[in-house]
N, C-alpha and C positions, 0 to 999 in steps of 0.2 A: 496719284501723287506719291511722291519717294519719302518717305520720313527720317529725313536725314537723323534725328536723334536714334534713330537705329543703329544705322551705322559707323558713328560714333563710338555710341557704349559698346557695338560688337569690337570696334578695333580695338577700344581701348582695355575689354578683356581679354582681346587675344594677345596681346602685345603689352601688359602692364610696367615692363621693366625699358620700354622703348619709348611708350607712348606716356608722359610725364602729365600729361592736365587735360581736361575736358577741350581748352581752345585750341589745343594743338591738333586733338584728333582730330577737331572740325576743318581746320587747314586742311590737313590730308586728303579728308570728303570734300573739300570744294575744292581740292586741287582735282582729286579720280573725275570728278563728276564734269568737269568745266573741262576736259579734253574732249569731249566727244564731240560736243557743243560747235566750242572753235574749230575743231576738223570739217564739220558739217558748213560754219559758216565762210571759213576759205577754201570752199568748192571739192574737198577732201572726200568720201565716203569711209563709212567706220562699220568695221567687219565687225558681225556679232557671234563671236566663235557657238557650233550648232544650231544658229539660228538663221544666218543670211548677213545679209547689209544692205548697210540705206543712206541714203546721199540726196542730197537738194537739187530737183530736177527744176533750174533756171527758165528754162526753155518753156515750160508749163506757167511761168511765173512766180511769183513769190509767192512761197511758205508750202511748196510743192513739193513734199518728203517722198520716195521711193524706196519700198522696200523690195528686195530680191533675196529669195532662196534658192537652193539648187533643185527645188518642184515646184514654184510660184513667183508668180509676180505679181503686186500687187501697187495699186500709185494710189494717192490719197491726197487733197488739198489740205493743208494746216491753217488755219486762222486764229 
């Protein structure tokens, strides 16, 4: 699980003169974090730069994540 207050206090020190308040960073992080998400859920696939990409393979049924790299494939049911 992602500990979003990580990433929070990471942006909000890297960025102190931009990033004004604790709620704002968190916007930010639940804006990065919720694209991936809605790409995945309107049929999109989301390239994971050095690692591959993975896309909802419909056709297997729901919650049927597929990952692919350029030396594996791998499919996996999500529940």
């Amino acid at each position: 699980m992602i500990d979003r207050n990580t990433y929070v206090n990471a942006l909000m020190d890297a960025l102190p003169d931009v990033i004004s308040s604790q709620e704002l960073a968190g916007q930010i992080v639940d804006v990065v974090f919720s694209v991936p998400t809605r790409a995945l859920e309107n049929g999109n696939e989301v390239e994971l730069p050095g690692l591959g990409s993975i896309s909802l393979d419909r056709s297997r049924g729901a919650g049927c994540l597929s990952y692919s790299s350029a030396g594996a494939h791998m499919q996996c049911s999500v529940q």
